[in-house]
C-alpha positions, 0 to 999 in steps of 0.5 A: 478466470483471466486477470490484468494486474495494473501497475509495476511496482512492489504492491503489484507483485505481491498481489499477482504473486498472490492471485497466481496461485488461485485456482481459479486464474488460468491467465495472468496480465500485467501493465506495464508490470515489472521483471518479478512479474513477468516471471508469474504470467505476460506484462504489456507496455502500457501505462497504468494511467492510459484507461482507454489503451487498458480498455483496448487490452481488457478486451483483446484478452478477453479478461474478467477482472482488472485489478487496479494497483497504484492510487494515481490511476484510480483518482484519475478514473481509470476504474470508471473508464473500464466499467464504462466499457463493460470490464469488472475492475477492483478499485474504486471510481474517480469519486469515490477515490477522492477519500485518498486524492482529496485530505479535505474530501476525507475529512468532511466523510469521515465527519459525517460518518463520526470517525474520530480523526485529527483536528485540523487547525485553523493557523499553523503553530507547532506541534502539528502536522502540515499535508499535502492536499493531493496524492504525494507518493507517501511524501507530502507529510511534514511533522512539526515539533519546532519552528524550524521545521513548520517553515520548512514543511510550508516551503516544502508542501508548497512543491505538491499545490496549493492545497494543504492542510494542517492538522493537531499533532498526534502522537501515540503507535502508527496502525495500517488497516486494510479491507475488502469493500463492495459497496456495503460489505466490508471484509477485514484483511490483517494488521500492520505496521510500516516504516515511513522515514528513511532512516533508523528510529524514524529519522529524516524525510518521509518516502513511499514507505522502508519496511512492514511487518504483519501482525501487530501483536499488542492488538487482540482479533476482537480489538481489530474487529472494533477498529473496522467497525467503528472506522471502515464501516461508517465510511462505507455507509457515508459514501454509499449514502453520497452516492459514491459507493466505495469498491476495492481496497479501502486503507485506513492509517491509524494513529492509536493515541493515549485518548484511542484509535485516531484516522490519520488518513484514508487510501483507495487501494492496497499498501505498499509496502504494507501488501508485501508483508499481508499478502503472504498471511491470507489463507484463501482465494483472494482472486475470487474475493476480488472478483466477488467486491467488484460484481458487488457480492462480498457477503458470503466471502471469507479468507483465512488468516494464517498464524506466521508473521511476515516481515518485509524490508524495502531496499532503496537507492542510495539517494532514495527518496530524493534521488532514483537509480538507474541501470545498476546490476543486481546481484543475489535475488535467486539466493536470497529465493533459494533461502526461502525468502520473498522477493518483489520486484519495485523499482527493477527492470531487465537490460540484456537479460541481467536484472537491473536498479530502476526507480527508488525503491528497488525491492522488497524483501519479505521473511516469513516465520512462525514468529515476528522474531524469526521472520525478522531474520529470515527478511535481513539475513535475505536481504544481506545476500542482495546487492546493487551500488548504493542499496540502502534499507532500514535495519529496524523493521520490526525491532521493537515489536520483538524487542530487539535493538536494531 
């Protein structure tokens, strides 16, 4: 099997890490990918929204799957363009990936399928929370506790569009739960958590995400078998209903609130940086589960769940989310890879063979142990062998679920 990876950042080296070691894949592709990737297979500069230059590059590779990595792609129909030139993609059409592009479009699926979620608010009064309606790179959630800080969300969420929505402030622990959908079959993949604000204890503004761990130990198997059955799966019958079936990675963010599980929104392709800490449990070929969802034909598949833990820290820019870096050295990847560790590439690039900053969120650094504990460890004491000017990470990822003061 040839497969092309689309896209260059952590989520996508997680997930050509992973298909590499397939069996089944004897080529890997990427565009445009990144340094990490480049190490486990050949990447072309092109841009993962160019649907018809990746067109040509499917069909000059002769591929038999693309996988589709970043959501700004896939609202804006680069699935559909590949399909339409005979390419098998995973990742869903421009319709059906308005679950992720459209909160309004989400809210109104997720009410005709009975999947409890916030309530939107017809005026803006604290507490709430104020969303941008359009994909915002995981920063175009505002919480609103004072009056002080709903005049600023509505500034702010002013810079996405004009279309926003506000909902009832829910309050409770935060769950990311993934699976693998057909069409009709859904096929869980493990829990996690991540970390969305900057700063330690979930302090200053939000970004594409600083951290994750996988699994979440306070849910039982049965409890996350419930959640997909009563959130993932009426979904997927609404939207196949529609006539806008869903194919690819469908991510629910949950709220677990004193009242039960909530839906606080829906993404159309895999987390990140959610993969680089679920990717690691999966026991199994994931390339031919891929393969399998997007021919439409997921219901004899299965995958393993390994019993480790992973936990996975993201190293930023000094001025992250705000501000990116550029063409600053790193030093120390191979050292923290020589300890075990896990390396991805997010935010790199290669100037005169050296490793170089180039973006926000510059790495991932994944620890993985037969312990939550011990794969905490594992990720900060790799994480303290890397360095770029400025690097920045969270130091709690995970301390609260092993119950350590971070």
């Amino acid at each position: 099997m040839k497969v092309l990876v689309v896209g260059s950042g952590g989520r996508e080296h997680a997930l050509a890490w992973k298909l590499a070691q397939s069996p089944a894949v004897e080529e890997l592709h990427a565009a445009p990918g990144n340094p990490g990737i480049a190490k486990l297979g050949e990447c072309h500069p092109i841009r993962a929204e160019d649907g018809e230059s990746l067109l040509a590059l499917a069909r000059t590779l002769d591929v038999d799957l693309v996988v589709v990595g970043p959501e700004a792609p896939l609202v804006a129909g680069v699935a559909d363009e590949l399909r339409r030139g005979g390419v098998a993609v995973f990742g869903p059409s421009a319709a059906a990936a308005q679950i992720e592009g459209s909160k309004e479009f989400a809210k109104e699926v997720m009410r005709a399928a009975g999947v409890p979620t916030a309530e939107t608010m017809s005026v803006a009064r604290i507490p709430c929370a104020v969303k941008a309606d359009g994909l915002t790179g995981g920063k175009g959630v505002f919480i609103c506790r004072t009056q002080e800080e709903l005049d600023s969300a509505l500034h702010a969420v002013a810079t996405f569009g004009d279309q926003f929505v506000i909902e009832e402030l829910l309050e409770g622990e935060e769950l990311s739960l993934f699976a693998l959908v057909d069409g009709a079959n859904v096929l869980p993949l493990p829990e996690s958590r991540d970390y969305s604000r900057v700063g330690d204890g979930d302090i200053g503004p939000n970004t594409g995400g600083m951290g994750s761990y996988s699994p979440v130990p306070e849910l039982s198997e049965s409890q996350i078998a419930e959640l997909v059955d009563s959130v993932h799966r009426p979904v997927v019958e609404e939207m196949a209903a529609r006539g806008t079936p869903f194919i690819g990675c469908l991510y629910a963010g949950l709220m677990l609130t004193p009242d039960g599980p909530r839906v606080l929104e829906f993404n159309c392709r895999f987390g990140d940086p959610e993969s680089q800490a679920i990717l690691p449990r999966i026991e199994g070929d994931l390339a031919k589960a891929l393969a399998a969802a997007a021919a439409g034909d997921l219901g004899e598949v299965e995958l393993g769940v390994s019993d480790a833990a992973a936990v996975s820290v993201a190293l930023a820019a000094g001025g992250y989310p705000e501000l990116r870096d550029a063409g600053s050295p790193i030093e120390g990847v191979e050292a923290a890879e020589a300890d075990g560790a896990l390396v991805f590439h997010a935010g790199t690039a290669s100037r005169n063979g050296r490793l170089v900053t180039s973006g926000g969120r510059i790495l991932n650094v994944t620890g993985i142990g037969k312990t939550l504990e011990e794969a905490r460890a594992r990720a900060y004491e790799a994480c303290a062998r890397i360095s770029f000017s400025g690097a920045r990470y969270r130091r709690d990822i995970a301390a609260k679920a092993v119950n350590v003061v971070g």
